[in-house]
Structure formats: structure tokens, C-alpha cells
N, C-alpha and C positions, 0 to 999 in steps of 0.2 A: 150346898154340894153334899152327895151322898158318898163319902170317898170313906171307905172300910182299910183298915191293915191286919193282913193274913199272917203279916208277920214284921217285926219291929227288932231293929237295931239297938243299940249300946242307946242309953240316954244322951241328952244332946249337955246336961251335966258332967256326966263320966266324961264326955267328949273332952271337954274344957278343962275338966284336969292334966286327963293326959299333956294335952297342950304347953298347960302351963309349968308342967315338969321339965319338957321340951327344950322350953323354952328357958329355965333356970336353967340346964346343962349344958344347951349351947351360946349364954350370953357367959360364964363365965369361961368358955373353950375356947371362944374368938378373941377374949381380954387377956390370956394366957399366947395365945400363937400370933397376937401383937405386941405384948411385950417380950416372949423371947424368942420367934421367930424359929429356925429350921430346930432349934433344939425341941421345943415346943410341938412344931409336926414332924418329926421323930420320936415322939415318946408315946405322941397318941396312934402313929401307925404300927409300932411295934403292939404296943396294948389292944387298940379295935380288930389288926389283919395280922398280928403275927408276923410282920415285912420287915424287914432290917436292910439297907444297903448303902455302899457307900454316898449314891446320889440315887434321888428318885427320880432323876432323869433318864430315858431311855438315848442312848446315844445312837446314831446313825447303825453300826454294825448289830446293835442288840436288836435294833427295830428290825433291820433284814433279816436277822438268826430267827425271830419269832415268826415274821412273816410266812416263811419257809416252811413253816408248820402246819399249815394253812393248805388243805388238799387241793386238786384244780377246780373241783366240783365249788366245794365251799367258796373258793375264788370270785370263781364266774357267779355261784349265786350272792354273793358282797356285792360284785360287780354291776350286776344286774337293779338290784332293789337299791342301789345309790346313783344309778343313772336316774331312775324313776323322781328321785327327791329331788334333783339338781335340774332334772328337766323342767318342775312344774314351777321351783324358787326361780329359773331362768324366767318363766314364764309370766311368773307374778314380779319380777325385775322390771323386764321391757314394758311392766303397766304402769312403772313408777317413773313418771315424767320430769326432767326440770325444766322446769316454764319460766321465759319473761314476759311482762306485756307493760305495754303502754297505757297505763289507767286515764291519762291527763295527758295535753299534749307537752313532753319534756319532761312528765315523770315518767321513771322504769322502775316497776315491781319484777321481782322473780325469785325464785328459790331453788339450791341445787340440794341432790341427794347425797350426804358427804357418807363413806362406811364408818365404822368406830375403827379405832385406831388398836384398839387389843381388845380379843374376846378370853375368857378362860372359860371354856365349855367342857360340864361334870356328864360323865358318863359311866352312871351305876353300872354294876358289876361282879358285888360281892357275892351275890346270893345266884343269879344270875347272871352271868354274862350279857348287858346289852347292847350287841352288835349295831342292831337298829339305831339306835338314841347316838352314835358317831355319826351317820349319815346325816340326821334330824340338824346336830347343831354344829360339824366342825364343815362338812360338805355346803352345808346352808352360806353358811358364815364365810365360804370362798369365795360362793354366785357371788356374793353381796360384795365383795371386793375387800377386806377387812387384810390388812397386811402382818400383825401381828395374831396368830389362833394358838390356846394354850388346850390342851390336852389333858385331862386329870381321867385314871378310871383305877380303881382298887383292885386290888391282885386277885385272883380266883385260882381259889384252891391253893392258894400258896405263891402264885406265878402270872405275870402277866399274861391274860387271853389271847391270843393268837390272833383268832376274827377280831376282837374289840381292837386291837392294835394295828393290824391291816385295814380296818376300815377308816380308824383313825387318821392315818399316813395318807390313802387312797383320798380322803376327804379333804386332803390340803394343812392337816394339823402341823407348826411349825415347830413345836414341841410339846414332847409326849410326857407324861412323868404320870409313877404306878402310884398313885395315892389315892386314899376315897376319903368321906364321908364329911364330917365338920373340917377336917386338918386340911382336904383338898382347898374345900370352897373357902378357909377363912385363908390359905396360904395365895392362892390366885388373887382373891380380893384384896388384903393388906400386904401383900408381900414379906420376901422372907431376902436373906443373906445372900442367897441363891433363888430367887424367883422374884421378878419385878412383879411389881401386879399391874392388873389388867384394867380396861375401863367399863367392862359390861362382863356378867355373868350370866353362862344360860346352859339349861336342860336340866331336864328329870331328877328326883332323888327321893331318900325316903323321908320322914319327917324331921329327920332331924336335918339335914342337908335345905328341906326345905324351909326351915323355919332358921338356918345358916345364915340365907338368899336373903331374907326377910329383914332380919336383922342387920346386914349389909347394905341392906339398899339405903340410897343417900353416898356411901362412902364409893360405892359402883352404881353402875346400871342393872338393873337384874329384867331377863326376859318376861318373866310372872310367876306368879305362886302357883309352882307345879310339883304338890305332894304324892304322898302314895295315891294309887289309881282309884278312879273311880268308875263306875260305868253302869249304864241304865239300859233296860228295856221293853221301850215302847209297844207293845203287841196286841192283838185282837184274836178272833178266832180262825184270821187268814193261816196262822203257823198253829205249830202245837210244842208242847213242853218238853220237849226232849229238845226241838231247835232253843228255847228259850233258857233252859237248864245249860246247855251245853255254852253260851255267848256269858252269862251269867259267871260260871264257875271258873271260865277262860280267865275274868281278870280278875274273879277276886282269889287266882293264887300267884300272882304277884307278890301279895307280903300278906300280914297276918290283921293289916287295917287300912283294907279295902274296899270300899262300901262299893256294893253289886243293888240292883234297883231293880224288880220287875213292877212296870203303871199297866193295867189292864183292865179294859170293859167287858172282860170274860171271866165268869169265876171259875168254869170250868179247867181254862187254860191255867188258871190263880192255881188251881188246886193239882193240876196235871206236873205244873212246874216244880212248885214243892218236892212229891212223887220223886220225879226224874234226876232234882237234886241229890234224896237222898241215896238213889242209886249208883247215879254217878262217881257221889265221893266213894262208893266201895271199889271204886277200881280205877279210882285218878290216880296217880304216882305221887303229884304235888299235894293229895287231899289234904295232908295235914297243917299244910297252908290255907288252905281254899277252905275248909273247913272252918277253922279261926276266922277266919275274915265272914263267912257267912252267917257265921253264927252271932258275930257280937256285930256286924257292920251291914249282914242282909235284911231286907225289907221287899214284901211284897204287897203294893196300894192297888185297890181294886176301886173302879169308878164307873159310874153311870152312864157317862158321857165322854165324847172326844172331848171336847170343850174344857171337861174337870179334868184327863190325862193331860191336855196343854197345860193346863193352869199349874198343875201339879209338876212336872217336868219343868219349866220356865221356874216354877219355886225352889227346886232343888238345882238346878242352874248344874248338873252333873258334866264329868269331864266327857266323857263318851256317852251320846245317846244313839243307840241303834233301833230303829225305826219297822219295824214290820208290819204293817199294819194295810187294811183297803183303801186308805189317804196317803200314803207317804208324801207327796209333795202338797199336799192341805199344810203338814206340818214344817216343812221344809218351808215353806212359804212365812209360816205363823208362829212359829217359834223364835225365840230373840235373847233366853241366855242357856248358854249348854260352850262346849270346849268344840264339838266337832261331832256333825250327823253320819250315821251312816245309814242310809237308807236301801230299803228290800232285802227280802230273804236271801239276795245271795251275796250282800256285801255285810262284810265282819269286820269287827273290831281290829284283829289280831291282822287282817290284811292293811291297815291303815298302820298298825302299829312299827310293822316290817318291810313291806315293799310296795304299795299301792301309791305311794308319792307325793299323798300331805304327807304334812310336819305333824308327828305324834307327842310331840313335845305344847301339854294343851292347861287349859284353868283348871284347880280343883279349890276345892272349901268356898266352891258361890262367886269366886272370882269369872266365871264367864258372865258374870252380871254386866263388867267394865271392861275385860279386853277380851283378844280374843287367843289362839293359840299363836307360838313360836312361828313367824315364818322369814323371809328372807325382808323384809322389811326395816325388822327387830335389829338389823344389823345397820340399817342407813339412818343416818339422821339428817332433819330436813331444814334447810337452812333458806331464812328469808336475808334477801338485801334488796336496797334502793337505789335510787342515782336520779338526782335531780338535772336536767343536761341544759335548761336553758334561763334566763335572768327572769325571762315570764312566768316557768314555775315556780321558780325558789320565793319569786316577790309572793306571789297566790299563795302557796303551801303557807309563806313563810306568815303572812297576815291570819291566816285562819289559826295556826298554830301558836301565834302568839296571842291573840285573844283566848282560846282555848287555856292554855299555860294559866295567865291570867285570872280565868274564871276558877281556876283551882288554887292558885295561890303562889302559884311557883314562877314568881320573880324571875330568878337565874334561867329556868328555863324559854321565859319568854325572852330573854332577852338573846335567847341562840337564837329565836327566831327573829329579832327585829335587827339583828347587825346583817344579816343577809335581807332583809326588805331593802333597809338603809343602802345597803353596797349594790345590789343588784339590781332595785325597782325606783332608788334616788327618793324613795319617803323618810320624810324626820319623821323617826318616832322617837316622843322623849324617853331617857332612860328610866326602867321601871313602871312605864306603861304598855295598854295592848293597844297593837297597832288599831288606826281607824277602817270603821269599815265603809268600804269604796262607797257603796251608794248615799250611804249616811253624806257623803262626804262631797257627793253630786248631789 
């Protein structure tokens, strides 16, 4: 492969530090807000947001008081870009089946789709308010039927957000509480004096929240490992670098370690993008985000071939890939890890992210290798059972089963199988033997 870089990111060393800083701060933060619980997430929200209040519960009247804050415009567009989410998780519902069937005559296989019984879904917002990522996990998490929804988003600017809070309520959340970052997700997860915890954790946050997630899993269920953003893109010399600068720079100001990715079989366009980045940041409002992130977290790989863009793309398994190119459905077809495509010049990242109706809530750090993103699924769990209905299966089942038992070693288990041979099909089998097999036996 002839794959050239126009420009290179942080080392994938530096990476692994940070991490492991991360990862010191938040394993002793969660050790701390399990051994002393509300006192514990009170002392870190007062220290991380500045927030003091009697309960970081939002009560019924607070939630209306803020609501109310909320213009009719801003309303209707909540309104609108969470129809879109509930509509498609609806959609991807009614594809999730519970099936029985008759494998044998007298056996019944099937399995039902059960919801999780409590979600606690984190919804950054310190830096940003995001409106969006309410829709993503507490609306999601309704379609799916989940009877307990916990609410967590960190005060902005001093105060709980108005939109993040109406989206919140509008999305079925059954309690709202103003907290962020480690003290949200370790207080959902492990519970506190005042907060039961939950059975699944899910949505967005920044590395340390992600790396919260992480570390909780086992003691919950966590959605996936969805760190700070990432986002790629795929291009040719179908678009030009102003469209590619401007997709580029959209997410890497999210936060300050945000890996943004242009793959290109164009060096022209390699080299136009650069250009257009650096003009851009003279007159982004966010640059001094966006900047930080491009600098230590941007890269631009220039390739020979489509074939080396796939390879390349599939290898960094990026949260968002946007797709411009004279193939887009070559890639669409032939691509197999990434978080969520967006394909042709006129669909964006930032429309998937807000209102277009997937789940933005998606894999970063190479995790689209094994799952995929958030969606209403994440919330059912899938349950097998059996039913044996007649003495002719139970004896069948029960003969293969205990020879089977047997051949491994497990005594006690054959012998569930041979008191149902015995009762049901009238065979001695002696105790601690596998049943005979019929033909052998004709």
C-alpha cells in the first residue's frame, strides 16, 4: 500500500498515557461515591460544576418552572427532531420478533424480548448543552418499553438547561436529577442514600465518564464505549476542501480530544483541506476547541486506491464516517467497522447527530470492530425458554441428553435426564449411567 500522512495526530503512546491517568482518577472516584454515597456526589459536584442544592433531584414543579423557559420555536424544534428518533427506534422495535416454534414434534423453542427494568441515561452538558443525546437515550429507552428511566445531565452555566430538560421529560425520563460527569454515572450505577441504582447505563460523555462506563460494566449493563467524538472523512475529488474542512472541524469542537480524519485518493483535495482548515479556524467561535483537537487529534491519510481508503477506514473503525465520494454505496456495501455512515455530499454528520433519526449515541477507540451504536434494541433483552409437551419428547430429548451429560462427565446432570426417560418413556436406566441407544438396542 502506498498510504502517505499529510498530517499526524498525538502518538498512539501519548494516547495511552492520558488514558491511564483517566483511568487512575476515575477508579479511585467510584471507590469513594461507593463507600460514601450522596455525601461523596456532593462534594464532587460542588468541586467539578460549582452546584450545591438541597436534592439533585428536579421535582415535578422545577421541571415545569424550567420547561417554561423553553420558546415555542425551540419547542416545536425538540418536538420535531425527537419524533424523528422514536419514529425509526419504533421501527427497528416492530423488526424485533418474539418467536416460538416447534423444532421436534412436542418440543417448543422460543424467546421473548423482555425491556431492562431501569435505565440511567447520562446526558453531557457541561460545556455544551446536549439537547440531542436526551432524545438518543431517554426517548429511545421509552419505544423499548423500560419502566424505570433515570435522567442525569450537569448544570450549564450554573443552571439546569431548559432544552436538555424538556427534552428530557418529553422523552419519557421518570427522574431528572442536575448532575454530570464521574458522580452522575458512579451515583446511577452504584446507588446512593437517595438514588437506587439502575440496571443498564447509556449515552455519550467525555473520557472520563467514558472510561466511568467502563469500569462499571459487570456491576450494570453499559450501552458501549462512547468517548469523546470522533469522525472521518472519506472523500475524492467528487467534493472540494472547504466541504471537507468545514465536516472535519464540525466535530472536532466538541472537546479538546477529538480525533477528526480526512482518507483521500486526492492530494489536491489533501492539500486544499488543510488550506480551508486553516482558514476556518480564523473565524470559528468554537476554534479554540476545534483547534486543540486538530492539532494534537487531526490526521490527514492520502491513498492510492479505493481499496487502501477501505482498508484504512475499517482499520481505524472511526465513530462517524462521512462518505463523499463517486462509490458511496461500494463503501456502504464493503465497509464492516465504523460507529455510523453518512453517505453523499448532502448528508452530515451534525444532521445525524440532532435530528435525522439514527441514534448518535455510537462506538469510539475501535470498539465499532464488535458492536454497533445505541439503539432501541440496547434496551430489550432476549430471552430463550423451552417446553417439552409430550412423553415422546422428553424420553428422545431426554436419551440424547443423558448420553451427551455422560460423555462429559457430569453424572448429576444425566441423571435429570434419565428420571424423565424412566417416568415418561418406562426405560431402566441404571443410576449413574447414559441411557442406551435405541438402535444399538434393536
Amino acid at each position: 500500500m502506498a498510504i502517505e500522512y499529510l498530517k499526524r495526530g498525538k502518538p498512539e503512546a501519548d494516547r495511552a498515557e492520558d488514558d491511564a491517568r483517566v483511568a487512575a482518577v476515575v477508579e479511585s472516584t467510584l471507590k469513594d461515591i461507593d463507600a460514601r454515597g450522596d455525601a461523596a456526589v456532593r462534594e464532587l459536584a460542588i468541586k467539578f460544576d460549582g452546584y450545591d442544592r438541597d436534592s439533585y433531584r428536579l421535582s415535578e414543579d422545577e421541571i415545569a418552572a424550567i420547561i417554561a423557559k423553553v420558546s415555542p420555536q425551540e419547542m416545536a424544534d425538540i418536538t420535531f427532531a425527537q419524533d424523528q428518533v422514536r419514529n425509526f427506534a419504533q421501527a427497528q422495535r416492530e423488526s424485533m420478533l418474539d418467536i416460538e416454534v416447534e423444532t421436534l414434534p412436542g418440543v417448543v423453542l422460543g424467546h421473548k424480548n423482555i425491556p431492562v427494568q431501569s435505565v440511567g441515561c447520562y446526558v453531557p452538558g457541561g460545556k455544551f448543552p446536549m439537547v440531542a443525546s436526551a432524545h438518543m437515550s431517554v426517548a429511545t429507552a421509552s419505544v423499548a418499553g423500560v419502566p424505570r428511566i433515570i435522567a442525569c445531565t450537569p448544570p450549564f452555566e450554573g443552571e439546569p438547561n431548559p432544552g436538555v430538560i424538556a427534552a428530557m421529560h418529553l422523552g419519557g425520563a421518570h427522574e431528572i436529577y442536575v448532575l454530570g460527569g464521574i458522580q452522575a454515572v458512579g451515583a446511577m450505577a452504584l446507588g446512593t442514600e437517595t438514588l437506587d441504582p439502575v440496571h443498564l447505563l447509556v449515552g455519550p460523555g467525555n473520557a472520563f465518564v467514558a472510561e466511568a462506563k467502563r469500569q462499571l460494566f459487570g456491576r450494570v449493563g453499559i450501552d458501549l464505549f462512547a468517548g469523546p467524538t470522533e469522525t472521518m472523512v472519506i472523500a475524492d475529488d467528487t467534493v472540494d476542501g472547504e466541504l471537507c474542512a468545514t465536516d472535519l472541524l464540525g466535530q472536532a469542537e466538541h472537546g479538546y480530544n477529538s480525533p477528526a480524519v480526512l482518507v483521500t485518493n486526492s492530494r489536491k483535495l489533501a492539500e486544499d483541506t488543510l488550506s480551508e482548515i486553516d482558514r476556518i479556524l480564523q473565524i470559528l467561535p468554537t476554534a479554540g476547541t476545534a483547534r486543540t483537537s486538530w492539532e494534537d487529534y487531526g490526521e490527514v491519510i492520502l491513498c492510492d486506491t479505493y481499496d487502501e481508503m477501505l482498508a484504512v477506514a475499517d482499520e481505524i473503525a472511526s465513530e462517524h464516517v462521512q462518505v463523499m465520494t463517486d462509490r458511496d454505496d461500494w463503501f456502504l456495501e464493503n465497509m464492516t467497522c465504523y460507529g455510523a455512515l453518512f453517505l453523499g455530499p448532502r448528508t452530515n454528520v451534525a444532521n445525524g447527530d440532532k435530528v435525522i433519526g439514527t441514534n448518535h449515541t455510537l462506538p469510539t477507540k475501535k470498539a465499532g470492530r464488535y458492536t454497533g451504536g445505541l439503539w432501541v434494541g440496547k434496551f430489550l433483552k432476549t430471552h430463550s425458554y423451552q417446553k417439552v409437551l409430550t412423553d415422546e419428547a422428553a424420553t428422545l430429548i431426554g436419551e440424547y441428553g443423558s448420553r451427551l451429560c455422560m460423555l462429559e462427565g457430569f453424572v448429576g446432570h444425566a441423571e435429570q435426564c434419565n428420571i424423565r426417560v424412566r417416568r415418561y418413556g418406562g426405560i431402566n436406566v441404571p443410576y449413574g449411567a447414559g441411557a442406551p441407544c435405541r438402535d444399538a438396542a434393536e
